[in-house]
N, C-alpha and C positions, 0 to 999 in steps of 0.2 A: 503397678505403676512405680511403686518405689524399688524395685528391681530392676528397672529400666523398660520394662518391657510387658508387654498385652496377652490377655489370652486372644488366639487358642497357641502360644509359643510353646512349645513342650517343657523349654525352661524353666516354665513359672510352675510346672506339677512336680519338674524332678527337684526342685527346690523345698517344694513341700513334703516329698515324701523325705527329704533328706532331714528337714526341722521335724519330722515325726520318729526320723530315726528306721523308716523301712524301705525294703525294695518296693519299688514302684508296682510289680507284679502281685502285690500283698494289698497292694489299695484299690478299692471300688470307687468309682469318680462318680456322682451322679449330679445330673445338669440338666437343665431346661434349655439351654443351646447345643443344636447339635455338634456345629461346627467350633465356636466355643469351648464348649465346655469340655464333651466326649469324644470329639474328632482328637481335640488335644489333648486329652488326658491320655488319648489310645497309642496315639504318636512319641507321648513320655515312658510310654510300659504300660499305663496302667490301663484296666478294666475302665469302661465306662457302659453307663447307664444312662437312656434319657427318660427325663419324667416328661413326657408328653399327653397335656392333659385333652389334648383335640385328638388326641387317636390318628393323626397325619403321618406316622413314623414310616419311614424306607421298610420294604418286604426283607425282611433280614436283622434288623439290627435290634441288638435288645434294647426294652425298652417298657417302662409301666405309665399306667394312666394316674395312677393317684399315689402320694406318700406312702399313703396304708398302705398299697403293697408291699412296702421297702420290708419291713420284718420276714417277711415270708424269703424272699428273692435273701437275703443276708442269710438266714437261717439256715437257707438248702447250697450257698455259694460256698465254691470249696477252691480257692487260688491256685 
């Protein structure tokens, strides 16, 4: 909002990865909205991830059921 502008805008992730200082290719996005969160972060460069805790995810897209997976899926990601 104080950038003018909503996700899922790609604006607002290439924005962040620019105040982190990386390319967007280097960031893992992860989000509870599809469309949101990972449609737009995938749209800015970057990787995204949804936490979909109903198990309802698209045949294809990545995506974990619970946080606790998050170490595992980091550990073995290679950008």
């Amino acid at each position: 909002c104080d950038l003018g502008m909503l996700k899922p805008d790609p604006a607002i992730y290439r924005h962040a990865a620019g105040r982190m200082g990386l390319e967007p290719s280097r960031i893992l996005m992860v989000g509870d909205s599809l469309k949101d969160d990972v449609d737009g972060a995938v749209r800015a460069g970057m990787n995204g991830l949804l936490l979909d805790r109903s198990g309802l995810t698209p045949t294809g897209r990545p995506a974990i059921r619970s946080l606790d997976e998050l170490p595992d899926v980091v550990t073995s990601w290679n950008p």
